[in-house]
C-alpha positions in Angstrom: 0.0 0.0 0.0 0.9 3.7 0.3 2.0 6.4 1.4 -1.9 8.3 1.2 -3.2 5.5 2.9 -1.6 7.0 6.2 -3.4 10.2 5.6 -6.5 9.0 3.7 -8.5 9.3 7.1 -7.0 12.6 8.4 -7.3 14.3 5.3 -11.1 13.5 4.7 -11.2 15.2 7.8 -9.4 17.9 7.6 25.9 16.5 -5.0 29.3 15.6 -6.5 31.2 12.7 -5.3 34.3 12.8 -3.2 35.8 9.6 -3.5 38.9 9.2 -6.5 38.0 7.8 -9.8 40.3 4.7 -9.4 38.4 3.5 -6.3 35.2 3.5 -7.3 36.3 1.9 -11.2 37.9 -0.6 -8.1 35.2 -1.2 -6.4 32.8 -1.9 -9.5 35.0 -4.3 -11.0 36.0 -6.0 -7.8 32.3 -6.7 -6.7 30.6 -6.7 -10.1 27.5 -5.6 -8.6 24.3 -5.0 -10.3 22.8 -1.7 -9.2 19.1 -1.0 -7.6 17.9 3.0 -8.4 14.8 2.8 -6.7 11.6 5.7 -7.5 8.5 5.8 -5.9 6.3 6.3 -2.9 6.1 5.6 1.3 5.9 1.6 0.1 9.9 2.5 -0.5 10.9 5.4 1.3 14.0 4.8 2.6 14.1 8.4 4.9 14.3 11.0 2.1 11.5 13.1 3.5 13.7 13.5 6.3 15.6 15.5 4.8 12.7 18.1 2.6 10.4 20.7 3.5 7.3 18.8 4.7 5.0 18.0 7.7 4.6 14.8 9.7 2.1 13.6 7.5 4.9 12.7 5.0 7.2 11.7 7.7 8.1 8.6 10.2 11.2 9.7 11.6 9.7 8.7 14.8 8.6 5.9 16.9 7.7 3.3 16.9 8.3 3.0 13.2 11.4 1.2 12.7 11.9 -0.6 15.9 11.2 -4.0 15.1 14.7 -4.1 12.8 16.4 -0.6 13.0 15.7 -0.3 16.7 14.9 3.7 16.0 13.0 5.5 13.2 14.9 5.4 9.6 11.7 7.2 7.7 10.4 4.1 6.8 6.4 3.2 6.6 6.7 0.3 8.9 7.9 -1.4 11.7 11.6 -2.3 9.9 12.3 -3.3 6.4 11.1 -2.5 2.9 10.7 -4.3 -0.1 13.5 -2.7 -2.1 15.7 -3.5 1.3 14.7 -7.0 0.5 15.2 -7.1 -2.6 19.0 -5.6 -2.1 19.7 -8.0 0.3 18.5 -11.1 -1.7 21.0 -9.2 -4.4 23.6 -9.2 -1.9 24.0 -5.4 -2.2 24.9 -3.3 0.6 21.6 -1.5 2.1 20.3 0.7 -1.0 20.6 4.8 0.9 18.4 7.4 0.6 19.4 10.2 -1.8 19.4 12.9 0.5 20.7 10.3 3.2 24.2 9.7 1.7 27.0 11.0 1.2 27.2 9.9 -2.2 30.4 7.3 -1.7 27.6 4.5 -2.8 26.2 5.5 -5.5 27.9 2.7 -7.7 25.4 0.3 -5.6 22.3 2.0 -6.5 20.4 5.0 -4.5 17.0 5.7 -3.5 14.9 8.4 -4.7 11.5 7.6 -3.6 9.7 10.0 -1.7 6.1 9.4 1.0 3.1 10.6 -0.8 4.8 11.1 -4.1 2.6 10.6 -7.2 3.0 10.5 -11.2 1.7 13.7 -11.6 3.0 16.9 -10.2 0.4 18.3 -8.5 0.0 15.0 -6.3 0.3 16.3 -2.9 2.6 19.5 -4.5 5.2 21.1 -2.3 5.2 18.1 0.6 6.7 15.7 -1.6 9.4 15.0 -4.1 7.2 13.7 -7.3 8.4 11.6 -9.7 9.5 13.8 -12.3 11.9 15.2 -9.5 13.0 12.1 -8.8 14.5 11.5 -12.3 16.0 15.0 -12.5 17.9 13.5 -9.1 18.6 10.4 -11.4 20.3 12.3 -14.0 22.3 13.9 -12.0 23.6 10.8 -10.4 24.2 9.6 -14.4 26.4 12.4 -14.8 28.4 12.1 -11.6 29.0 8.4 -12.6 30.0 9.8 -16.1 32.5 12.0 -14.4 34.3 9.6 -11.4 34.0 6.4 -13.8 34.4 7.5 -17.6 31.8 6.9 -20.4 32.4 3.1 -20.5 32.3 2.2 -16.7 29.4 4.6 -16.5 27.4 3.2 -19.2 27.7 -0.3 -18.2 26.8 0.5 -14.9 23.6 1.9 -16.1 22.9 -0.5 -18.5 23.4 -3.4 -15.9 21.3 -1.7 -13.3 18.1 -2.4 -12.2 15.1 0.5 -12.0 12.5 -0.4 -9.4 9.3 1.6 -9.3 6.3 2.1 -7.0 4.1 4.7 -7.5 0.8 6.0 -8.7 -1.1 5.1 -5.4 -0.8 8.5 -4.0 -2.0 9.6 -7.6 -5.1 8.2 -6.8 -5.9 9.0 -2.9 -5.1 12.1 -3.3 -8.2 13.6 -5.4 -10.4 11.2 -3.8 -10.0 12.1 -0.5 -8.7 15.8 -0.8 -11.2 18.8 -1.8 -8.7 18.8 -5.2 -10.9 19.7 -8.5 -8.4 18.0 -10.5 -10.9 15.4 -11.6 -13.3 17.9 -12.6 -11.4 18.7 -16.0 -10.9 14.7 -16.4 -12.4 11.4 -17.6 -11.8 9.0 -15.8 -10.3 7.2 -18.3 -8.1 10.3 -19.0 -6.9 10.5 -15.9 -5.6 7.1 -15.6 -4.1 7.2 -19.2 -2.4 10.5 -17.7 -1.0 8.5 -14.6 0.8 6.4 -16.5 1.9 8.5 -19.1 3.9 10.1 -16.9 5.2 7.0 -15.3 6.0 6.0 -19.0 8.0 9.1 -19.5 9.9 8.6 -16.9 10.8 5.2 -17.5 11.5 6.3 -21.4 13.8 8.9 -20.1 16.0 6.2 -18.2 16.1 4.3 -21.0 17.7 7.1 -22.9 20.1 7.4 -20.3 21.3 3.3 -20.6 19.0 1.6 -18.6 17.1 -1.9 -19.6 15.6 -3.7 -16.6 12.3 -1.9 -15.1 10.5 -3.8 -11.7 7.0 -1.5 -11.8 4.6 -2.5 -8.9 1.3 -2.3 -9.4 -1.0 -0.2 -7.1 -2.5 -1.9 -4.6 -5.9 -2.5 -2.9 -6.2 0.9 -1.7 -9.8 0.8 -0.4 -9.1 -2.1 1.9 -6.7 -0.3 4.0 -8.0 0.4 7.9 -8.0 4.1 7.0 -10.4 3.2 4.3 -12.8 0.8 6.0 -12.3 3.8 8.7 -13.6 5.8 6.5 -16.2 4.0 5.0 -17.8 3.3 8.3 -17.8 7.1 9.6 -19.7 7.4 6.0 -21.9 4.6 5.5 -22.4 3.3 8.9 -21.1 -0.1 7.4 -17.7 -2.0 7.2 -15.5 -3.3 3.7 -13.2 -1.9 1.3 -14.4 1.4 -1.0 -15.0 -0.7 -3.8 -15.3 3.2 -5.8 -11.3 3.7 -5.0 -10.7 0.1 -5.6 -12.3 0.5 -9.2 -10.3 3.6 -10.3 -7.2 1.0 -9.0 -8.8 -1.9 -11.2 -8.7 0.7 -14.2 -5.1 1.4 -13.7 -3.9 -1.7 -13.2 -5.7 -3.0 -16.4 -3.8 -0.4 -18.3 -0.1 -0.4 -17.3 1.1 -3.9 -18.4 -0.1 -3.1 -22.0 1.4 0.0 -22.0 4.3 -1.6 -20.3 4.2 -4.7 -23.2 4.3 -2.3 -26.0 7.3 -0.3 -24.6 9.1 -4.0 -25.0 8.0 -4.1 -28.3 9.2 -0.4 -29.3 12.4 -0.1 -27.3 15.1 -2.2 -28.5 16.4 -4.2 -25.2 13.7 -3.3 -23.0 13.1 -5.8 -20.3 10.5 -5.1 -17.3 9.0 -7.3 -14.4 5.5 -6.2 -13.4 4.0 -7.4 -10.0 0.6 -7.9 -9.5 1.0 -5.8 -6.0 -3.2 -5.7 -6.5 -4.2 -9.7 -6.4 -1.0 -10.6 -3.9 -2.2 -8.0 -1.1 -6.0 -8.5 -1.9 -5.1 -13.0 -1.7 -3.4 -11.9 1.8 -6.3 -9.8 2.9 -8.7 -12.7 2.4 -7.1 -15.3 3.3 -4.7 -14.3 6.6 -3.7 -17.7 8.1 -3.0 -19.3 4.7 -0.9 -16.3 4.8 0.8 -16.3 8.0 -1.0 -13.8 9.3 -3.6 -13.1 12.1 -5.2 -9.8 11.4 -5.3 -8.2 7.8 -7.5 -5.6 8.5 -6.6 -3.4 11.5 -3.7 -2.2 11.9 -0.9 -2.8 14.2 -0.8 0.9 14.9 -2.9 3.5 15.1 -6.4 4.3 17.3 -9.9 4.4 16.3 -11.8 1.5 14.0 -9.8 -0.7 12.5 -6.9 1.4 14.2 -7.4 3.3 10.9 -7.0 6.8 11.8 -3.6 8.4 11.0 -2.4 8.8 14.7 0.9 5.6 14.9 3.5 7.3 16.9 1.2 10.4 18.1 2.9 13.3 15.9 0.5 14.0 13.4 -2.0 17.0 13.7 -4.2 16.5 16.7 -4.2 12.6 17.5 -1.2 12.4 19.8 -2.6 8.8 21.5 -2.4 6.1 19.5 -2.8 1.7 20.6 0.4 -0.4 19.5 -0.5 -4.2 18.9 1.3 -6.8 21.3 2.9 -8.7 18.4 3.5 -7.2 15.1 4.2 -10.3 13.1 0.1 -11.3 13.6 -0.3 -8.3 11.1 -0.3 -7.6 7.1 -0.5 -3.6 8.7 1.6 -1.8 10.6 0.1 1.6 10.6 -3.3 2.5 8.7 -2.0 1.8 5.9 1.7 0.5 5.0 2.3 -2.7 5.6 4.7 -4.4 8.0 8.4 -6.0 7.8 7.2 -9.3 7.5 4.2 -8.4 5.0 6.7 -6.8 2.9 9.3 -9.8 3.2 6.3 -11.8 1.3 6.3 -9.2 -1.2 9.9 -9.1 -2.0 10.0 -12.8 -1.9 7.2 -13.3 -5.0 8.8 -10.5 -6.3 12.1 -12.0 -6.3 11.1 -15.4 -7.6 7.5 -15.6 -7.3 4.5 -17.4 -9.6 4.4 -16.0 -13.2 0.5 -15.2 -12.6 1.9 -12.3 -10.2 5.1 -11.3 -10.9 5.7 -11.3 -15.2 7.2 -11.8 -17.9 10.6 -12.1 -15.8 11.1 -12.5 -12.1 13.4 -9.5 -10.3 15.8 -12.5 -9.7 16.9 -13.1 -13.5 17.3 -8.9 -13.7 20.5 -9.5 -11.2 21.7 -12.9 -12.8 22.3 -12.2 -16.4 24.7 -9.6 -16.8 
């Protein structure tokens, strides 16, 4: 899920390198490494919103996110790890830093640009939030710096050999739907999804001009079953379940972005991508918890009201400053109203990483770090 699911609820209501060009040519060819650049949302937000103009809304630089793993707040949407942490690990890369978090020494291993509440379009949650067309103007500057410490060839394999992770587009669609935003007034609803992904598709166009081949794009997920939208139902409707309305303009989305994703591998000469089907894998979890592993998939771990699904988890944001933390964290699919927990996004990375070909399609995140 995503970063708007944490606010869903409260909002209805209210630079260069330093280190010498031999080491890092060294350290490439030493370790061979294939690279993770990571865009996208609070599902993999490593702490850059730590580091921007925002308000707590965007942020969890405080407990008790983080202290099931880190032992103290990173930035991270959940009680420890996140998939793209996962998915460096099972790549046996160092952990993948936050852009604004290092001091640009690892770059050669990847960075992290995503950003909590970030969306496709611009004016998703504008001036809180570094948007994805940001993001890649961070990218290119990365590029560059590579271009400079490494030289044109190092620099272009590199890229080339990297992998490009993405999640986002769930904020893209929380935010008009739970804001007073107009946006959707001058909008089909058909436009507006073709518009989300557009930009998504520019983006990922834009990489490819700079070298890279190997995209991971994440579907959005079940946005109307998170407890800050079966919160919300309730205070409307008097009764519980997922908004099946937001779950439908999620349905329409995720209809649309593997074509347009399957005919970018037919136009762009080298193109490979892995889509997961973030929708069916959370929504399979959701119905079916102790299949799963799981006790509770439908209040969170953190958080106060029903379904602990108002955006209180660590008692910083706005007005709500008491807030119920569950006994045992690893009962749960969420940690606060709306992001998931370590171990829910362990199973993620896992079917990511080698899952069934009915989620995760046509290649596996595994075979983008094997075949160099």
């Amino acid at each position: 899920m995503a970063c708007f699911y944490s606010y869903l609820y409260a909002l209805a209501l209210l630079g260069s390198l330093t280190t010498a060009v031999h080491c890092l040519a060294h350290s490439h060819k030493k370790h061979n490494n294939v690279a993770l650049y990571v865009f996208g949302d609070s599902l993999f937000d490593p702490g850059n919103n730590n580091y921007i103009n925002t308000t707590t809304n965007f942020q969890a630089n405080y407990p008790p996110y983080g202290e099931s793993y880190f032992k103290h707040p990173t930035g991270r949407f959940s009680n420890g790890r996140l998939m793209p942490d996962f998915i460096a690990e099972f790549a046996k890369l160092p952990l993948i830093p936050a852009y604004f978090g290092t001091d640009h020494r690892r770059f050669i291993n990847g960075v992290n640009f995503a950003s909590a509440g970030a969306g496709s379009l611009v004016e998703t949650f504008s001036g809180f939030v570094i948007d994805l067309k940001t993001q890649l103007e961070y990218f290119k500057k990365v590029a560059q710096e590579l271009k400079k410490k490494l030289g044109d060839k190092e620099s272009k394999t590199l890229i080339s050999n990297a992998v490009y992770m993405f999640s986002i587009g769930n904020n893209d669609y929380g935010f008009p739907f739970f804001t007073n935003s107009t946006i959707l007034n001058s909008y089909t609803r058909h436009e507006y999804v073709e518009m989300v992904i557009g930009n998504l598709t520019t983006v990922i166009k834009d990489i490819y001009k700079e070298g890279g081949r190997k995209f991971v794009i994440l579907s959005v997920g079940p946005l109307g079953c998170s407890p800050s939208s079966r919160a919300l139902k309730l205070q409307q409707t008097n009764s519980s379940g997922c908004l099946k309305e937001l779950n439908d303009w999620v349905k329409m989305h995720n209809k649309a972005l593997p074509r347009k994703l399957s005919k970018l591998e037919k136009t762009l000469q080298g193109f490979k991508y892995s889509y997961f089907d973030f929708f069916t894998a959370a929504t399979n979890v959701i119905d079916n918890p102790s299949k799963n592993g799981f006790k509770e998939t439908k209040t969170a771990c953190c958080g106060s009201g029903p379904f602990r699904g108002l955006n209180s988890c660590g008692g910083k944001r706005g007005q709500l400053k008491e807030y119920e933390l569950c006994k045992d964290v690893g009962d749960y699919l969420f940690f606060d109203n709306g992001h998931p927990t370590e171990k829910s996004n362990l199973m993620s990375a896992k079917l990511l990483w080698n899952g069934d070909h009915n989620l995760v399609y046509p290649y596996n995140v595994k075979s983008f770090f094997e075949f160099v």
